[in-house]
N, C-alpha and C positions, 0 to 999 in steps of 0.2 A: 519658568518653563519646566513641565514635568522631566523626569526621568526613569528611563529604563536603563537592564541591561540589554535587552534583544527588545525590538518590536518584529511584530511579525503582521503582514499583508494576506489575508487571504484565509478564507475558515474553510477551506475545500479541506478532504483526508491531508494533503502536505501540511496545511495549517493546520489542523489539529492535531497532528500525529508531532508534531514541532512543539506546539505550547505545550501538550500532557509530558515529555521528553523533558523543557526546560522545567516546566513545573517541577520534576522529581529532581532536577539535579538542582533546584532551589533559588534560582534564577528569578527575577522580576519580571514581569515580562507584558505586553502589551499588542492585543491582537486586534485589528483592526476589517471589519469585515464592510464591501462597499453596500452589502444589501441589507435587509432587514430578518435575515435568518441564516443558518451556515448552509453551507453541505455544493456549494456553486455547480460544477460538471460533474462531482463524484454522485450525485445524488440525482443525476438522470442517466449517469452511467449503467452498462448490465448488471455491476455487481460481481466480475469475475478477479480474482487476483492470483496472479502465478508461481506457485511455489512449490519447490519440490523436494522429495523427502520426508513428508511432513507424515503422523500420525494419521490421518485422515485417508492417505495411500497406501498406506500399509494395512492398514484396518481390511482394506479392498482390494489386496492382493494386487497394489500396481508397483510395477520394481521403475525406480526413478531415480536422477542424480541431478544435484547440480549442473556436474558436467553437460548432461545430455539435455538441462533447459537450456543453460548458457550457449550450446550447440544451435539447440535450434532457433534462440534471440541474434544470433547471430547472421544465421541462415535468409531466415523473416527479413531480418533486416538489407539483406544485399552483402553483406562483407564491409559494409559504411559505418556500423556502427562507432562510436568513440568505445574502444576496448577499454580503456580503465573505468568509464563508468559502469560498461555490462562486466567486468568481472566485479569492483566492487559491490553490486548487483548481489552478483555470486556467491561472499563471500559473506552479506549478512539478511540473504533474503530467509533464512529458516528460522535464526534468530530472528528476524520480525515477525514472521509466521507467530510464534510462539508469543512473540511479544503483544500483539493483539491479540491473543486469544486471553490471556491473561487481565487485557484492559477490557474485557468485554466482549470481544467482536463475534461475535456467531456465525462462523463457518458450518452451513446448510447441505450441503453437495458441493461434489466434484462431476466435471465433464472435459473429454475433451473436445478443444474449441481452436479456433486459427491460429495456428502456426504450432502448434505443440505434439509431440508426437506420443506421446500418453496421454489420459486425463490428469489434468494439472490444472486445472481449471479449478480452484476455491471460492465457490460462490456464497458472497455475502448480501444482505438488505444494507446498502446505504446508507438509509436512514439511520437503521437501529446503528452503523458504525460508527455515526455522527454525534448521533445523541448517545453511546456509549462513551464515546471521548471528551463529549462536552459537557457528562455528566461529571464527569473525572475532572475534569478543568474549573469546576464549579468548586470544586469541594480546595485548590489551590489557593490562598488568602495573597500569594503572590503572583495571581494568574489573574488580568482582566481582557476582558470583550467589549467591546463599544461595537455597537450595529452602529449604520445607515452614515459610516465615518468613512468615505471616499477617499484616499490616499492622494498629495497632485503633483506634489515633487521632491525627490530627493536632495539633499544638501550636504555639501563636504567641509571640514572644519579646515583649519588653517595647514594642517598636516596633509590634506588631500584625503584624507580617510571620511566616507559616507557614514553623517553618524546623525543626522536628524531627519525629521520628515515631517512636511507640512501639507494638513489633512481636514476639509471639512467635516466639523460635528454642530449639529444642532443650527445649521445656519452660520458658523462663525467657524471661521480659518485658524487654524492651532497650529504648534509647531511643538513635537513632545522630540527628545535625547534621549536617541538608543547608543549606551556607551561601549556596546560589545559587539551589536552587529545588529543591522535591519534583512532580515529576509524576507525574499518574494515570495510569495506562496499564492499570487493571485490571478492563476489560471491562464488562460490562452487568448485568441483572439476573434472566434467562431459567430461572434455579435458584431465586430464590427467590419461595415460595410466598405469604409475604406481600406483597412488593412489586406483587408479579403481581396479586392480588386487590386490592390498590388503587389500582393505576394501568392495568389491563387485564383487570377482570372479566368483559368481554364473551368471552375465551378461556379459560375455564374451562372444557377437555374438552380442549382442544389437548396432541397431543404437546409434552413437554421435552425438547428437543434441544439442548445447548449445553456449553461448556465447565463443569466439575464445580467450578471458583471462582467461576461468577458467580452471586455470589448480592448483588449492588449496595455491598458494603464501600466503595468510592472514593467510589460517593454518596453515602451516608450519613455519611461523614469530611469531603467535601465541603461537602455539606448543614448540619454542624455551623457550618462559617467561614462561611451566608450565601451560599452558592452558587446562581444561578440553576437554572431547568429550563427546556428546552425540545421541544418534539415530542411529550410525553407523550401529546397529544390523537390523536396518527396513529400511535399501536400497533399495528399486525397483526400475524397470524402469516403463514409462509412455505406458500406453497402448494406441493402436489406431491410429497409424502411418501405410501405404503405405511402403513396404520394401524401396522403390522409396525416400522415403522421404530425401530431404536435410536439409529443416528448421521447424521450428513447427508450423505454419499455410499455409502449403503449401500444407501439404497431410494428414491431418489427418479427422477424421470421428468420432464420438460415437453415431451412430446412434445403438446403443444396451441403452441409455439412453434415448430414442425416443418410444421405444419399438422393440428394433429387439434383437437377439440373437448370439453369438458367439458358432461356433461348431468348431471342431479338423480334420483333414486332414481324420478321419475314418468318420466325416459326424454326431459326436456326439457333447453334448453340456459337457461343466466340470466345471461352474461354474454358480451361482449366478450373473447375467449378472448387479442388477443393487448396486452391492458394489463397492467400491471406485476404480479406473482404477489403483493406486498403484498393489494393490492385484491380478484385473483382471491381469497385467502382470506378476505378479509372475506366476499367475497358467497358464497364456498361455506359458510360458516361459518354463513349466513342459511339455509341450504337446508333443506328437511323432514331431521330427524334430524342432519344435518351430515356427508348423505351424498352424492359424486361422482365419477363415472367421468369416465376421459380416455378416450376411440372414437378410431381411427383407423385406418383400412387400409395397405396394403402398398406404398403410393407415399410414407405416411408414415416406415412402417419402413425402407424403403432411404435416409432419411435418417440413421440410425442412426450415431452417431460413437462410435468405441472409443476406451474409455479414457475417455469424459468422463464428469464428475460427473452430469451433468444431461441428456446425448442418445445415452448409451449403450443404447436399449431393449434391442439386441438381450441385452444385460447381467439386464434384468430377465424378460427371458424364461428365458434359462438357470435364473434364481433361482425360476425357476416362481412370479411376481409375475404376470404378465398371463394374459388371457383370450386365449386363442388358436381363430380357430374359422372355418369358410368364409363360413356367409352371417349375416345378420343376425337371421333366426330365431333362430340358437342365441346369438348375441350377446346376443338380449332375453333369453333363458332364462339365461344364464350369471346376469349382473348383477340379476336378477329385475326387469325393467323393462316395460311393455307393450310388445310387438311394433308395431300400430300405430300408437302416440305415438315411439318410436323412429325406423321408417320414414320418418313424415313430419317430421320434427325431421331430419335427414340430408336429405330431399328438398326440404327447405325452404332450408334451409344451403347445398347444391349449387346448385341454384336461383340464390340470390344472388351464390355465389361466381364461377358462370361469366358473371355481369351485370357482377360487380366489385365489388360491396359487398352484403352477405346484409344483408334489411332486418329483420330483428327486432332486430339488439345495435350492427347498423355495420360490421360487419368488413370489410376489405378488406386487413390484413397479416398477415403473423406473428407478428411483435412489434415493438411502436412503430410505427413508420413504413418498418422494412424487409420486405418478401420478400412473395413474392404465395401466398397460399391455394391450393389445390387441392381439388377436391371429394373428396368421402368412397366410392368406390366401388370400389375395386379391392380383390379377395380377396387372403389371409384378413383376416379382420379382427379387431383389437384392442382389448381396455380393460384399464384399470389403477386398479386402487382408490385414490383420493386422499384426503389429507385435508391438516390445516393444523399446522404444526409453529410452536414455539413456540424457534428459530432464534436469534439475538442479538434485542437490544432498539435497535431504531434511533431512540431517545432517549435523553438523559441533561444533564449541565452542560449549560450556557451556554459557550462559550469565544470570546475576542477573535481575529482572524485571526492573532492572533500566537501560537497556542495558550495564553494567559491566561485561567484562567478567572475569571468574571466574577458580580455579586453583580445583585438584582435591577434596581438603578438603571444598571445599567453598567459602574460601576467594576470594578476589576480588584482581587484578593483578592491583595495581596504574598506573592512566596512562591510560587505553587501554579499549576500547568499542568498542561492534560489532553490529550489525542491518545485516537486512537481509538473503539471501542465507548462508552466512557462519556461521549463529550460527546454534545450533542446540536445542533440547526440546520443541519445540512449539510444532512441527507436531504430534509427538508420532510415535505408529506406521503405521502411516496410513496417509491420506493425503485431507484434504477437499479443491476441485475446489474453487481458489480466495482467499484460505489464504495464502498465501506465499505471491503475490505483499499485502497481506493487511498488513501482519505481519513489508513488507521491507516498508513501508508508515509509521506504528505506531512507529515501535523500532527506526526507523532513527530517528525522532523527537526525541523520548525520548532518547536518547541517548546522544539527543548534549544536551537537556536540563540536563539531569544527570549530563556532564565535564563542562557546564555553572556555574552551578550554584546551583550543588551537591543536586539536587533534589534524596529523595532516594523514592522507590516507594514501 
């Protein structure tokens, strides 16, 4: 039987940010990927990561704190979050910041994005982050990868400690000894169709967007040792996808975080356009049919950023995705909406906005707490078919701040650590743009450091 000190599940950012980590602290180590290439959800994800303080806001005159992220992850999240892992969070997300930049990673732009009350938004290419870390991983003589090596179950030795894993490679069933610890790092469960239907039946119709592994293996391996769950109760889908849509930066738009608005097949608006895209899909999800336009005019569209995943419009016009049109007459016609509930739904909206806060939903920003609204009236004017993708699962384990995961009373399961998509309690119930790759960057480290060298945090 082979042996390691760590094997690691999953080449998404947590698994690679995990193996280049043990790699430098000299660790054997064995990564096991179910596909035949890395990068799983990080790699249809937007590319934003959240971090503040960083070089990159300063440069741009934004004044930022930890404090005042951890504030608003908080906030995002309902007050559910698990506080030891959003302050751990806290205390070594700028040290990561730094520490990717260093291995490579090319931070492009900053924006702000849901839930953040600055720009804090560090937007990276996932690719190039992938293939920066697996170039790094390459060059490790005690670092290996095996593609198209399916993990099937975990096993405990005579001590109750998880310390082997048996995993088909090449057609034949293997069984390789990890002596220090197996971590999960193998993403959520947005592929599969049963898990889906019982742990988020109310998304039944939503696009599946996600990486083509995850279909919950780590939980259910998990699940076998006695693994907690958490957050299952706050599953949304992601809002702002093209019914059209295949992958996550192909068709998607939040141009209502720009300042436009999202109305309902009757041509009215039902939410607070600039809270977390979590929630906005719950409540479009409510809507007659589970149908939504994002409206905006031409003071919107000149906010238009190239290149980005999520405020490229002018991107989705070339794609012939929007409705492009001068007045609002033909805007009601496009979208099939009544002309007069339209009209006055925009004159209402307006109304409020130039007051400072429109009184039917509250608004008074663009997202979170930052950036002031504009009213709806300057030609042409725009909408974009939206619906609700069904994006990563921002639930999963239980895990200790030390990336330990953990059984329902607390205790820690010997043996076994999770990072990334498949744990669950950071998020709460809600979801802030760029914590999720920041959370699979900081816990993957901490985690190998935790089975290294029993750091508790």
């Amino acid at each position: 039987m082979e042996t390691y000190d760590l094997v690691i599940l999953g080449g998404g950012l947590a698994g690679m940010c995990a193996s280049v980590e043990a790699g430098e602290l000299g660790a054997h180590v064995l990564l096991l990927e179910k596909q035949d290439e890395l990068g799983g959800s990080t790699v249809l994800s937007s590319g934003y990561m959240a971090f503040a303080g960083t070089d990159m806001q300063e440069a741009a005159g934004i004044i930022d704190s930890t404090e005042s992220l951890l504030d608003d992850m908080i906030e995002v999240g309902g007050g559910v979050n698990d506080l030891s892992l959003v302050n751990t969070y806290g205390c070594y997300q700028l040290g990561t910041y730094s520490w990717l930049v260093e291995h490579g990673i090319e931070f492009r732009a900053l924006e702000a994005v849901s839930g953040h009350s600055v720009p804090r938004g560090h937007i990276i290419d996932p690719h190039q982050a992938i293939q920066s870390l697996y170039r790094r991983v390459k060059n490790f003589p005690n670092v290996s990868i095996r593609f198209c090596a399916p993990a099937k179950r975990l096993l405990k030795n005579n001590e109750g400690r998880i310390n082997r894993i048996v995993y088909d490679f090449n057609g034949v069933e293997q069984t390789v000894l990890a002596s220090k610890g197996v971590i999960l790092a193998s993403g959520g469960f947005a592929k599969n169709e049963d898990l889906l239907q019982q742990f988020a039946p109310q998304l039944k119709g939503a696009l599946r967007i996600a990486g083509g592994g995850n279909h919950g293996d780590g939980l259910m391996m998990a699940w076998e040792h006695g693994a907690w769950m958490q957050d299952l109760p706050y599953l949304n889908g992601t809002y702002g996808f093209h019914p059209t849509a295949t992958g996550a930066v192909k068709s998607q738009g939040l141009a209502f975080y720009k300042g436009g608005i999202i109305v309902n097949q009757l041509g009215k608006r039902f939410v607070n356009e600039s809270i977390s895209y979590k929630f906005l899909g719950k409540a479009a999800f409510e809507q007659p049919e589970q149908i939504s336009y994002q409206v905006w005019d031409q003071t919107v569209m000149d906010k238009s950023v190239f290149d980005d995943p999520l405020y490229d419009f002018e991107l989705l016009r070339r794609r012939r995705l929007l409705y492009v049109v001068d007045t609002l007459e033909e805007l009601a016609d496009c979208i099939d909406v009544p002309l007069e509930v339209l009209e006055d739904t925009i004159s209402r909206y307006n109304q409020g906005i130039q007051n400072g806060e429109e009184q039917d939903f509250g608004r008074r920003t663009l997202t979170h707490n930052y950036g002031k609204p504009t009213p709806i009236e300057k030609a042409p004017f725009y909408a974009f078919e939206s619906t609700v993708a069904m994006l990563a699962t921002y639930a999963g384990i239980a895990v200790s701040a030390a990336g330990q995961v953990i059984n329902p009373y607390g205790e820690t399961i010997p043996g076994l650590y999770a990072a990334g998509e498949i744990t669950g309690g950071f998020h709460g119930a809600g979801y802030m743009t760029g914590s999720s790759l920041g959370k699979a960057a900081v816990f993957g480290r901490i985690a190998v450091q935790s089975a290294l060298v029993e750091v508790i945090i």
